[in-house]
PLY file of the C-alpha trace (Angstrom):
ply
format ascii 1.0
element vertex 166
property float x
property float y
property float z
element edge 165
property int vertex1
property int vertex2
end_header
145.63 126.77 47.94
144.28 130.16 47.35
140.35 130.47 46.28
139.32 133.84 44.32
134.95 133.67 44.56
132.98 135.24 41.85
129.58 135.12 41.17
127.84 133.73 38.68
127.21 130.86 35.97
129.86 130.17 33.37
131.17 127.33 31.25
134.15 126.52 33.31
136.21 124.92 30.82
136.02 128.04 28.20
136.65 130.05 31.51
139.88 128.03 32.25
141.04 128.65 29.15
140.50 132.16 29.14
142.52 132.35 32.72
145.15 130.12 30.90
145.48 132.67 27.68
145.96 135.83 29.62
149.02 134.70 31.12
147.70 132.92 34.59
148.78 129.52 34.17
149.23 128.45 37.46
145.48 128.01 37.98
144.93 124.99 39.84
141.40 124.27 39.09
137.24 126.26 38.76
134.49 124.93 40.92
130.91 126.21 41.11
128.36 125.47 44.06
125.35 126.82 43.10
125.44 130.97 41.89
129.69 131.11 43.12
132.63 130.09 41.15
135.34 129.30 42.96
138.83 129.91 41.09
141.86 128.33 42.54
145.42 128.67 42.38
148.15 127.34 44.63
149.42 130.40 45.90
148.03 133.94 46.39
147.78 136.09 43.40
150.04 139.21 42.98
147.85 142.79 42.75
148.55 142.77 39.53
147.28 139.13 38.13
144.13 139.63 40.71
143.44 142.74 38.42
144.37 140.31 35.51
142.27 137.75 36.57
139.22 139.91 37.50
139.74 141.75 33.96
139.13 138.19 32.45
136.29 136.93 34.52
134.09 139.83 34.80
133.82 140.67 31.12
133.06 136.94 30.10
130.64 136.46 32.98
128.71 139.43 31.71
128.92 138.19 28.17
127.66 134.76 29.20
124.52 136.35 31.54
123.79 138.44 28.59
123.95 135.28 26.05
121.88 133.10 28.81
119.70 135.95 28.84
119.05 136.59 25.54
118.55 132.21 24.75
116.07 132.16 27.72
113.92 134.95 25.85
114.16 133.24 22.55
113.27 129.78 23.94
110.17 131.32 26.20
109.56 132.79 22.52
109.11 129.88 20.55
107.62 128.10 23.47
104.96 130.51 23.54
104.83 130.39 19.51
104.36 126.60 19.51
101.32 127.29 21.85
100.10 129.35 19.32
100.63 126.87 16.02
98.76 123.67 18.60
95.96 126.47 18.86
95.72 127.41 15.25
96.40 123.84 14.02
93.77 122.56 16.80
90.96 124.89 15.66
91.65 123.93 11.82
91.46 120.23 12.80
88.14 120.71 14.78
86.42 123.26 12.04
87.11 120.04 9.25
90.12 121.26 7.91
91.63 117.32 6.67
88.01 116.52 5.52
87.79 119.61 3.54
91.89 118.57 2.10
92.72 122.32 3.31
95.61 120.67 5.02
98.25 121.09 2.53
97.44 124.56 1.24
96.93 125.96 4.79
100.60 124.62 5.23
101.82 126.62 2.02
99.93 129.90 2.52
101.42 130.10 6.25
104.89 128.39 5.87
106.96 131.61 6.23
104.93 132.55 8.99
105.68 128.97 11.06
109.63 129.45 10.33
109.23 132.90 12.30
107.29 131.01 14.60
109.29 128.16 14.94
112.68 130.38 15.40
111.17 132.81 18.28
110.89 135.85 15.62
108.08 136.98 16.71
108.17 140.29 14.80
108.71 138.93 11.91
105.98 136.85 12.49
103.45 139.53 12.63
104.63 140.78 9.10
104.58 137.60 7.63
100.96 137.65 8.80
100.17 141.17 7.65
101.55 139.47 4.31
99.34 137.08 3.50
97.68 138.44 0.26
93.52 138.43 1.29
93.58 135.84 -1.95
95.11 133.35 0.26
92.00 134.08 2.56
89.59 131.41 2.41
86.21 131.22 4.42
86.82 129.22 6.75
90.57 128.75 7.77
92.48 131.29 7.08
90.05 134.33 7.61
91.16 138.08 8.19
89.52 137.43 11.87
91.46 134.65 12.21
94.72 136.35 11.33
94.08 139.49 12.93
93.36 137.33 16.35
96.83 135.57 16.15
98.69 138.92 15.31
96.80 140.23 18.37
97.95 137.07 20.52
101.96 138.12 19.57
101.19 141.76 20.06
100.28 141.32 23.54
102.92 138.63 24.02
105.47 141.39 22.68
103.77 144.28 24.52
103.25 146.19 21.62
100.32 148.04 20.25
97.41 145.51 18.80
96.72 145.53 15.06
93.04 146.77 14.92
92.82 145.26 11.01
94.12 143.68 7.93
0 1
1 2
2 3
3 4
4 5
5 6
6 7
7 8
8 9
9 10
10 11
11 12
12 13
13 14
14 15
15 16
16 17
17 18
18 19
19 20
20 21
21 22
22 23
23 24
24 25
25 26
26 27
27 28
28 29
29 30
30 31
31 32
32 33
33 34
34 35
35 36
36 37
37 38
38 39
39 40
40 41
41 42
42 43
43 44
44 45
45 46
46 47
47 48
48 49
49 50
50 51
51 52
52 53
53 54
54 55
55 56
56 57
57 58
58 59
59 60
60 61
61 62
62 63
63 64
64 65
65 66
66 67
67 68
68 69
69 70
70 71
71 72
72 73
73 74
74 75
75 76
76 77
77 78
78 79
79 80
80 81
81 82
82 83
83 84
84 85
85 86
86 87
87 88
88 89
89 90
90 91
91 92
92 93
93 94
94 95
95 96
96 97
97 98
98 99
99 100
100 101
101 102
102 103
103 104
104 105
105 106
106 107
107 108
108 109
109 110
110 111
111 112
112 113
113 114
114 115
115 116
116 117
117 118
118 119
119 120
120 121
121 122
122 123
123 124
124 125
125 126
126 127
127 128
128 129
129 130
130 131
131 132
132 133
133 134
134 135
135 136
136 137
137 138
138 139
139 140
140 141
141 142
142 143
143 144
144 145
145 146
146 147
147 148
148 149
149 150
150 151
151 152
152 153
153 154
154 155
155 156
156 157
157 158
158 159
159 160
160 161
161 162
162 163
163 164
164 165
């Protein structure tokens, strides 16, 4: 048994058949421990399928980083954007917002902003907000201050300049 080692993490089975499609069938089996994969085949690769077989694993290994990457950033996103909503939502709650019956109507002024919210978009967030048509405003919930401070929260999240106003 012959082990090639590469580095990193990968969905071994879509790997497999990757290695299986460009020609290399004799692979005996994948393995990971930790950050290595370990790629075996029963005998030692020719030059030629080693380039093969590094020509198939280092592309898709930098596709999956880059996809694991990019899914880690949207989840921290929304993760930090549901922090954001319990804040909001908290603050209406303690300011009287079901006594007043706001509830509902808060919902339908900022329901495209919670969908950007809720999906990680946090740019599109911010123009939803800008959005908001100052009739929506009321005096108590869904103020300009109040806007401007949760556009300021994703701002600084994002690390992009801070809307001064609405």
């Amino acid at each position: 048994m012959v082990v090639y080692t590469y580095y990193g993490d990968a969905d071994t089975s879509k790997l497999s058949e990757l290695i299986h499609a460009s020609g290399l069938t004799s692979l005996s089996c994948i393995n990971t421990a930790g950050p290595d994969i370990f790629i075996l085949f029963p005998e030692a690769l020719s030059a030629e399928d080693v380039t093969k077989l590094s020509g198939v694993i280092v592309p898709y290994l930098s596709a999956y980083r880059l996809n694991k990457i990019v899914q880690d950033t949207i989840q921290d996103a929304i993760t930090f954007a549901y922090g954001l909503i319990r804040e909001f939502a908290a603050k209406n709650v303690l300011m009287g917002v079901t006594q007043a019956n706001m509830t509902g109507s808060i919902i339908n002024t900022l329901a495209p902003t919670l969908v950007a919210l809720q999906g990680g978009s946090l740019y599109e967030a911010v123009s939803r907000l800008r959005a908001i048509p100052p009739a929506s405003y009321d005096a108590t919930f869904i103020t300009a201050p109040r806007v401007l401070e949760v556009m300021n929260k994703i701002e600084t999240y994002l690390g992009i300049p801070l809307t001064t106003e609405i």
